[in-house]
N, C-alpha and C positions, 0 to 999 in steps of 0.2 A: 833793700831786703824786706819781702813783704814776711807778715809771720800774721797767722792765725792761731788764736789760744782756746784750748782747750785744757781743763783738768782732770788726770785721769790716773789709774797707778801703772805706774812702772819705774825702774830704776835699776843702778848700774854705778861703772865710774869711770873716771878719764883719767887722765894725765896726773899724777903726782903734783908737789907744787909747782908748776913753772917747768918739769921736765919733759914726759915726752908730750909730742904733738902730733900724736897719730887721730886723725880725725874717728868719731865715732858720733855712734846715734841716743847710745844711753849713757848719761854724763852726773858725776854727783858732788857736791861741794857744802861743807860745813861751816857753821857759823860758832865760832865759839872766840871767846873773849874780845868783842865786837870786831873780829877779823874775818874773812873767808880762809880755806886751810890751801885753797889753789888762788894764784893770778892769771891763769889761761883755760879756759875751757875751750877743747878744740871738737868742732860737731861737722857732719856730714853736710854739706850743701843738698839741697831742694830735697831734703828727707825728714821724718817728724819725728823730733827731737822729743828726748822724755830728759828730763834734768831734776834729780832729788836736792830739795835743800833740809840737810837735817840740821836743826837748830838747836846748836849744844847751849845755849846763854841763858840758865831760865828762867820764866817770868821777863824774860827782854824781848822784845818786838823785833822780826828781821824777816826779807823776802829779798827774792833778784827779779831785777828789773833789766831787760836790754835796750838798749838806745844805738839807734848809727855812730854817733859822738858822743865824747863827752861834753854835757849840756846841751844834746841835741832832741826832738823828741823820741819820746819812750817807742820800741817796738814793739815790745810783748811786757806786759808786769806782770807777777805772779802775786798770788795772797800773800799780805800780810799774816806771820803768825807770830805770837810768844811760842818760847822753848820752856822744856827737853821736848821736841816735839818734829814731826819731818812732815813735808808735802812733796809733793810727785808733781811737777809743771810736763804738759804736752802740746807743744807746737812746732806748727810748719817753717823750717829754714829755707831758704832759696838760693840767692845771690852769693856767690864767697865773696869774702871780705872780711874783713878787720872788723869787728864792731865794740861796745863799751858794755859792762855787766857792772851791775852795784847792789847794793841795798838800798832802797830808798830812803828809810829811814836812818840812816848811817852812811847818810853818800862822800863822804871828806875820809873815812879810814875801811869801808868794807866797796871796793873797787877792782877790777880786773878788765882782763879782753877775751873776747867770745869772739873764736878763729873759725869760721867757717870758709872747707876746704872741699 
């Protein structure tokens, strides 16, 4: 899955935690008490993805990184930021597949899967 990153505003939201998995192109997920508030982000294939991370933890450092696997290399990384604070990430999806989303900073308890369908 190739992805190109860009930063840019836009935003929206997905799937609840873990429920539906209707694929979409504007996707959002929180950071608060070093957790994500979703484990699935489901995104459009071959469409540019706009994905909010608002970071409820504050003064704590958090961003989402996607990777093909886990411990695989990174696809797309977004900014690191400290909270109460949000960034907008926009990049090109392609391929569907299964792929792996984390924090980089928090990669053992802020972890999920990014469905692109």
């Amino acid at each position: 899955m190739a992805l190109s990153a860009a930063l840019a505003g836009a935003c929206g939201s997905d799937d609840g935690p873990g429920a539906d998995a209707t694929p979409a192109t504007s996707l959002e997920v929180r950071a608060r008490n070093l957790q994500f508030d979703r484990r699935t982000l489901t995104a459009v294939a071959d469409s540019e993805i706009s994905l909010r991370l608002v970071n409820e933890d504050a003064g704590v450092p958090h961003n989402v990184a996607i990777y093909g696997s886990r411990g695989g290399e990174p696809i797309y990384v977004g900014e690191t930021f400290s909270g109460n604070d949000t960034r907008d990430y926009v990049f090109q999806s392609s391929a569907a597949g299964d792929y792996f989303f984390r924090c980089d900073v928090h990669p053992d308890s802020m972890t999920g899967t990014f469905a692109v369908r």
